[in-house]
C-alpha positions, 0 to 999 in steps of 0.5 A: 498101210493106206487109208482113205477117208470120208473125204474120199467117200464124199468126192470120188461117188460125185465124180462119177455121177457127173462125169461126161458120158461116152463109150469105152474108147479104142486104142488108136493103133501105134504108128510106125515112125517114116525114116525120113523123120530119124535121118533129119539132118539137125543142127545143134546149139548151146542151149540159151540156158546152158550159161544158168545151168553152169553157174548153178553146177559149174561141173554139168556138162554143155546143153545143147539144143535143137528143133526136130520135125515131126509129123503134125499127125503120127497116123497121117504124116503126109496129109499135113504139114510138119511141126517142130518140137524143141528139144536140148541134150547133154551126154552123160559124164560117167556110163550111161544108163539110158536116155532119161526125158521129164514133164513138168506138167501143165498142159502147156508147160515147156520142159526144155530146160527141165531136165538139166534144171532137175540134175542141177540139184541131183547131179548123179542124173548128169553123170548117170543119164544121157539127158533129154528136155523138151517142149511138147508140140504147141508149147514153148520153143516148139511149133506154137498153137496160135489160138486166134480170134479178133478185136470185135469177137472179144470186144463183143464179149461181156464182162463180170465183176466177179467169177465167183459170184455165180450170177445169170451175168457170169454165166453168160460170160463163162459161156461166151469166153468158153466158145470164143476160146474153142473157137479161137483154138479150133481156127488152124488146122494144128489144134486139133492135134495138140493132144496127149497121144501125139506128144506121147508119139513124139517122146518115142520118136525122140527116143528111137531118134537118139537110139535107145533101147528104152526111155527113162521119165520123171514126170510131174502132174500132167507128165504123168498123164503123159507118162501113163499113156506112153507105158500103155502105148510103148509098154517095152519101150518103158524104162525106169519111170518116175510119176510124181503128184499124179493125175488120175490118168486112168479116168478122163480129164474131166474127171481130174478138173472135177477134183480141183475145188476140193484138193485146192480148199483142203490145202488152203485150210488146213495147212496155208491159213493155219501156217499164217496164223500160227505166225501171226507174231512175223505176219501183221494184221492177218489173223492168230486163228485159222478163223481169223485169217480166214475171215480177213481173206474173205474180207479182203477179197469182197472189198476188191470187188466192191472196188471193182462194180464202182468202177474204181479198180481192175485188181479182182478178187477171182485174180487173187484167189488164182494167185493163192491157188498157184503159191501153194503148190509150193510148201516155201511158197506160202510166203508168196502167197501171204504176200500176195494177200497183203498186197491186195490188203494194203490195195484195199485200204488205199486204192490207187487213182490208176485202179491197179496196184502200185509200188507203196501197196507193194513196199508197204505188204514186204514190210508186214513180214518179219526178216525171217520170212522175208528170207523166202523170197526179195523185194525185188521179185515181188515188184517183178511180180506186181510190175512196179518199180522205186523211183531210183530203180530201171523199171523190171525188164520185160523178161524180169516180169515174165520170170516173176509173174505167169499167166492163167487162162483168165490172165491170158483173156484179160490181156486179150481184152485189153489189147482187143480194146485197142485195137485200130479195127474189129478185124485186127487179129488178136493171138490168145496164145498158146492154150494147155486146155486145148490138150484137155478137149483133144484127149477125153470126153466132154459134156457138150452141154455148157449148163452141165458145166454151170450147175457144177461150178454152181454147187461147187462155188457153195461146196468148196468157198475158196476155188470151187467156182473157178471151172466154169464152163470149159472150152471143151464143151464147144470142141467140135474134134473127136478125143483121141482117147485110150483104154488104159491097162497098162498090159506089159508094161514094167512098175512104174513108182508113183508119188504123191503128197497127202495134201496136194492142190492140184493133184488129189491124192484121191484120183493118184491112188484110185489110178494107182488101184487101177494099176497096181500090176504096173505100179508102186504107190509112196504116200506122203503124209501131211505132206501138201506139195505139189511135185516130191520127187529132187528136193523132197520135203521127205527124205524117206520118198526122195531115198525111195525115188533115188534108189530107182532112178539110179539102180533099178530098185524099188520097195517091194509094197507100197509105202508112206512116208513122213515128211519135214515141217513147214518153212520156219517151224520145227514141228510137221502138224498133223492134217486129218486125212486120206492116209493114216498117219503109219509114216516112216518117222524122220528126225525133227529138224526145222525146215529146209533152206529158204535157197532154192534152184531158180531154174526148177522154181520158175519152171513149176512156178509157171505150171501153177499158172499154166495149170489154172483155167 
C-alpha cells in the first residue's frame, strides 16, 4: 500500500554516499542496576503542574513529583558521581494496565509533565495507566548538563550577518561556534554521558523502581529513537509502544540531520506557502499564489539582512527562517508562523531606532489577520513571543515570555554572545545551557572533518533555498568522546506501531519507513496521507491513525498489515488538497468536514512547541 517517490530515490542514495564513515558498532553489554539505586528513599511532591492539569481535567488524579538518583554512568556506577532525573506519577484510577512513560522529543526536551499533558486529552490514559514523566538526564528539572565557556572564548568568536550566505566569513564562523560548543559541553565530566543509552538505562531503572513487569511508551520524534534503542536493549521489558513521526533510528544521527533541509522545504512548499495564499483574502499583502508568497518571504528575508550588514538591526533572516521551521511542526501552527513573517514584514518597512522588534511592528502584523484566523492564537501571545508590551499593559513575566518564545541553539549563542559582550572580565564564566546536541555527538559517528559538514551545507543551501544551510558544522565534528552506539535488530522484542505523517518537517517520512523496513518483524507502519504534522498520535488530525493508536494503547491490538490513512483538512478549509508524495493516495476516506477547533491543550502545545525550538541547531 505504500509507495515511495522519486524523492525517496533523490535523498536516501545522497545520505549514504555522505554519511560519516565507522565500523559496525557493538552492543555495550546491559547493565545490571545496584540495589542501593531502588531502595533510595524518595520524597514526593505535588507536581508544580498538577494545579494546570486540574483545571484542564478537574477529574485527573494528583501528580506527584520527585527526583531519584542514578548512576552518571550504568556500566560504572562508582567511578562517578551520582545524577538526579526528574520524574512525576499518578496511579491509575480504574485497573491498571501497566506503567506507561513518553518522550516529546528533542533531544533536550523535558517530558516531566508530559504524560498527564497527554492524558488530559485522552483521559482513559489516566484511569488505564499508572503514569510516568520524566526529564531525561541533563535536561529540565533533572541534573543539568551545564555547557560552560568564558566571556573572552565567545567575545573572541566572529560574526555573520547571515547563515545562509555561505561565504568563507560563515564558514569561520560555523567552525568556530561548532568547536567552542564542543568544548563548552566536553568541560564537565556529565557530557559525556548525556546519551541516548544511558537515558535508555535510566527508563529501565524507573521502570523496575515502580516494579513492573513491563513499560508502555509513547514517544515523539526523538522518543522514538529512545524507544528503538530501549526495545533493543530490553526487548522483554517492552510493552505496548507507541513511536509516532520517527527518526530513522536504525541509521546514525547524521543521517537524520542529514534529511532535515528536504523535509522542512517540502512542507514549507507545498503546503505553509500554498495555505497562505489560498487565503490570501484573511491575509494582507502575502501573496494569492504559492509564487507570490514565496517571492515576498524572500523579499523580506533579504531586507532584513540588508538591515543587518548597515548595522541597523539585529532582527536576522536566519532567525526568521528557524522560526517558520519550528511553526510548522504544527498544522494549527501555520498561523503562527504567518504572523511571524508579518512581523518581520512590518519590521522591514519601518525599523526601529533600537534595531529590534517593537510593539507597532507587532499590533500592526495581528491586524493583517482576519478574525477567523486570529482565532488560532491571541495578541497577548504574540507580544509574549516578541517581548513586547502596550503601554497601559505590565510588560509579559519572565515566565509568560519563556511559555511563548523557546530558544534554538543559535538563539541560545546569540544570548551567550550578548551576555559575554557584558561581561566585567574575559574569564567571567558564561553557561550556554543545556545542549540537546551533546546526545547526538555522544550516540553515533561523526565526520571529523568540519569541511565535510561545509561542503554539505553548501550544496544543500542551493539544493533546498529555505533551510538547507542551517546544519552547518556540528559540534559533533570536535567531540573528542567515542559514541556509545548500538546495532539495532530488534531481535525479541514485540511490534511496536510506528506512525508517521506524509509530510512531516522534521522527521521525514523517508528515513520513518527505510527504519520501519529495517524492522518490519518488530514493527507495524501507519501512513498518513498529506498529513504534515509533526506528532499524530492524541488529537490526530486523522481519526483513522488516532482509532489504530487507541485500540493498542488501551487493548493490545493492532492491524494485521500496515496501513495508510486519510487525514482532515488544514485550519479554516474544508477541503485536504493533495501533495504528491512518498506515499500513494490508497488512504482510508474520512468524512469531509472543516478542520478542527482552533482550543488546543496549552500544556501538550507548549511541550512541543519547545521541542520545535529545541530541536533546531
Amino acid at each position: 500500500m505504500l509507495a515511495m517517490a522519486a524523492a525517496l530515490a533523490l535523498v536516501v542514495p545522497l545520505l549514504a554516499a555522505t554519511t560519516a564513515s565507522a565500523a559496525a558498532p557493538k552492543d555495550p553489554p546491559t547493565p545490571s542496576i545496584p540495589q542501593r539505586y531502588l531502595d533510595q528513599p524518595i520524597t514526593w511532591s505535588v507536581c508544580s503542574f498538577d494545579a494546570a492539569v486540574k483545571r484542564l481535567y478537574p477529574q485527573a488524579p494528583t501528580t506527584n513529583c520527585a527526583k531519584v538518583k542514578v548512576p552518571m554512568d550504568w556500566a560504572n556506577p562508582d567511578a562517578h558521581p551520582d545524577v538526579q532525573v526528574a520524574i512525576a506519577y499518578s496511579q491509575a484510577t480504574g485497573t491498571s494496565k501497566g506503567l506507561m512513560t513518553t518522550n516529546p522529543g528533542g533531544p533536550g526536551g523535558a517530558g516531566l509533565s508530559l504524560s498527564a499533558a497527554l492524558a488530559v486529552d485522552k483521559p482513559q490514559l489516566f484511569s488505564d495507566f499508572d503514569l510516568v514523566g520524566f526529564d531525561p538526564r541533563g535536561f529540565g528539572a533533572s541534573t543539568p548538563l551545564q555547557c560552560i565557556t568564558t566571556a573572552e572564548a565567545l567575545n573572541a568568536l566572529p560574526v555573520t550577518p547571515d547563515y545562509k550566505e555561505r561565504t568563507k566569513l560563515t564558514h569561520k564562523v560555523e567552525v568556530a561556534e561548532a568547536k567552542l560548543q564542543a568544548d563548552a559541553c566536553a568541560a564537565t565530566e556529565f557530557g559525556q554521558f548525556v546519551s541516548s543509552q544511558q537515558t535508555v538505562y535510566d527508563m529501565d531503572f524507573i521502570r523496575a523502581l515502580f516494579k513492573a513487569r513491563q513499560l508502555n511508551f509513547i514517544g515523539y520524534s526523538y522518543g522514538t529513537w529512545l524507544g528503538g534503542w530501549y526495545a533493543d536493549t530490553y526487548p522483554s521489558k517492552v510493552g505496548r509502544f507507541v513511536l509516532d513521526s520517527n527518526m530513522d533510528w536504525t541509521h546514525t544521527q547524521w543521517d537524520n540531520v542529514n534529511f532535515d533541509p528536504f523535509s522542512g522545504q517540502r512542507r514549507r512548499d507545498t503546503q505553509l506557502f500554498p495555505w497562505i495564499a489560498r487565503h490570501a483574502d484573511q491575509i494582507t499583502g502575502l501573496g494569492g499564489t504559492p509564487a507570490q508568497v514565496t517571492a515576498r518571504y524572500n523579499g523580506i528575508r533579504a531586507s532584513l539582512t540588508t538591515l543587518v550588514k548597515a548595522g541597523e538591526s539585529s532582527v536576522r533572516g536566519d532567525n526568521l527562517d528557524g522560526l517558520i521551521y519550528s511553526a510548522i511542526y504544527g498544522n494549527t501552527r501555520f498561523i503562527r508562523a504567518t504572523l511571524d513573517i508579518l512581523v518581520h514584514d512590518e519590521f522591514t518597512k519601518d525599523p526601529s531606532d533600537s534595531g529590534e522588534v517593537e510593539l507597532a511592528h507587532v499590533d500592526r502584523a495581528w491586524a493583517r489577520l482576519a478574525p477567523n484566523l486570529q482565532a488560532y492564537d491571541t495578541l497577548a501571545a504574540l507580544r509574549a513571543r516578541y517581548g513586547v508590551s502596550a503601554a497601559a499593559s505590565p510588560a509579559p513575566s519572565p515566565a509568560t515570555v519563556a511559555a511563548a518564545k523557546v530558544d534554538s541553539l543559535k538563539d541560545v549563542m546569540a544570548d551567550a554572545r550578548a551576555e559575554a559582550a557584558t561581561a566585567t572580565s574575559g574569564d567571567q564564566p558564561v553557561n550556554l545551557g543545556a545542549i540537546g546536541t551533546t546526545v547526538r555527538c555522544n550516540d553515533t559517528a561523526w565526520n571529523k572533518d568540519p569541511n565535510f559538514y561545509l561542503d554539505e551545507a553548501d550544496r544543500m543551501a542551493k539544493k533546498y533555498s529555505f533551510f538547507g544551510y542551517m546544519n552547518g558544522v556540528p559540534m559533533c565534528a570536535f567531540w573528542n568522546y567515542a559514541p556509545q552506539d548500538r546495532k539495532l535488530d530488534l531481535k525479541g522484542s514485540p511490534r511496536m506501531l510506528i506512525i508517521q505523517g506524509e509530510l512531516d518537517p522534521a522527521t521525514a517520512y523517508e528515513g520513518s519507513l527505510r527504519t520501519h523496513n529495517d524492522t518490519k518483524q518488530a514493527t507495524r507502519f501507519v501512513a498518513i496521507d498529506d498529513e504534515g504534522q509533526h506528532g499524530q498520535y492524541v488529537g490526530s488530525a486523522s481519526s483513522c491513525a488516532e482509532a489504530i493508536g487507541d485500540r493498542f494503547v488501551f487493548t493490545g491490538e493492532l492491524p494485521g498489515k500496515d496501513q495508510v490513512c486519510g487525514t482532515t483538512p488544514l485550519p479554516e478549509e474544508l477541503s485536504v488538497y493533495p501533495v504528491k508524495g512518498p506515499v500513494d493516495g490508497k488512504a482510508v476516506p474520512l468524512p469531509k468536514s472543516k478542520a478542527g477547533s482552533a482550543r488546543t491543550n496549552p500544556m501538550l502545545q507548549q511541550a512541543l512547541d519547545t521541542v520545535a525550538a529545541t530541536s533546531l541547531r
